[in-house]
Structure formats: C-alpha cells, structure tokens
VOLUMNU-619274 format. One record per residue (C-alpha): residue in three letters; x, y, z negated. Coordinates in steps of 0.2 Angstrom, whole numbers, plus 2048, in hexadecimal, padded with zeros to 3 digits. Layout:
BEGIN
ALAXYZ...
END
This chain:
BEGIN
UNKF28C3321AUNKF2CC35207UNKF20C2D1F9UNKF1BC401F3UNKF15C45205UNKF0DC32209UNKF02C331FAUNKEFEC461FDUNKEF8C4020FUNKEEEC30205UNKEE5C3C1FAUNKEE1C4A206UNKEDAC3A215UNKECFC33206UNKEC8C45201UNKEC4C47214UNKEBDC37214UNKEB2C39204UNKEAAC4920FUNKEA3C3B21EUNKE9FC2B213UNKE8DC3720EUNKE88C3321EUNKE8EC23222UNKE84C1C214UNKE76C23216UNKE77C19227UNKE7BC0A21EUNKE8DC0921FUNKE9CC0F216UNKEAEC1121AUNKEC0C0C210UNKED0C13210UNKEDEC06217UNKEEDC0E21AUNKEF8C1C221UNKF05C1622BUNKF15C1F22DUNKF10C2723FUNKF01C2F237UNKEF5C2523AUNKEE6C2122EUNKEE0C0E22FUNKECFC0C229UNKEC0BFF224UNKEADC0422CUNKEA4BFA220UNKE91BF421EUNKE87BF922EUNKE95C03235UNKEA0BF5238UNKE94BEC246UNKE8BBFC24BUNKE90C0025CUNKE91C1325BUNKE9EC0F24DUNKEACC14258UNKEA3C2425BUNKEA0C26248UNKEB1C22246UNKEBBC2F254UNKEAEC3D253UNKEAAC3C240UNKEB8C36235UNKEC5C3B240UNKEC0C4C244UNKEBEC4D231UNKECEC4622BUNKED9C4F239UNKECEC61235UNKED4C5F223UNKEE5C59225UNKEECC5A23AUNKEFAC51239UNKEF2C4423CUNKEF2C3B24DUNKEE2C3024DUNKED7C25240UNKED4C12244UNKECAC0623FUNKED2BF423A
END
C-alpha cells in the first residue's frame, strides 16, 4: 500500500474511532489507535476500564469494528493488542 492511501486509511480509522470513544468513556474506558497493518487490519489499545472489562471483546467486535468497517469496508477486522 502507498504512503498517500496508508495515511488516508489512518485518518478515515481514527475519524471512525473518535465516533465510539463518547461511549467508552462514559463507561470508563477509552481506546487508542496502534496501527494499520498492510493486510488491513486495525490494531488497537482498550484502555482504562475497557481493557479488563470482560465484555471488552464484545465492545471491541460489535462497537469499534462495526464502526470502523461502516465507514471505511476495506477493512477486514480491528484487534486489540
């Protein structure tokens, strides 16, 4: 992937992101951008009291993923690191 398209993808994940961290917050957690790696794949930080919640996977797949692949389906998944 070219340096143009890879920061076009980096700005549309973290605009999709900025739309969920509202409501993890109020929950008492929060979320950071890690990476986008070559296959499409967003790697992610659940922080505060997502990171030992245990629904955070749930959070994680049916919140942030949805969000991020609504806005920009290209990409294949969001994980957590």
């Amino acid at each position: 992937m070219d340096e143009a398209k890879r920061q076009d993808f980096e700005k549309r994940v973290n605009e999709s992101i900025e739309m969920v961290r509202p409501y993890l917050v109020a929950d008492g957690g929060d979320i950071k951008f890690v990476e986008l790696t070559d296959d499409l794949v967003v790697k992610v930080q659940l922080l505060g009291a997502c990171g030992s919640c245990p629904h955070s996977l749930q959070t994680l797949k049916n919140g942030v993923e949805q969000a991020v692949r609504k806005q920009i389906p290209e990409i294949k998944e969001v994980v957590s690191v």
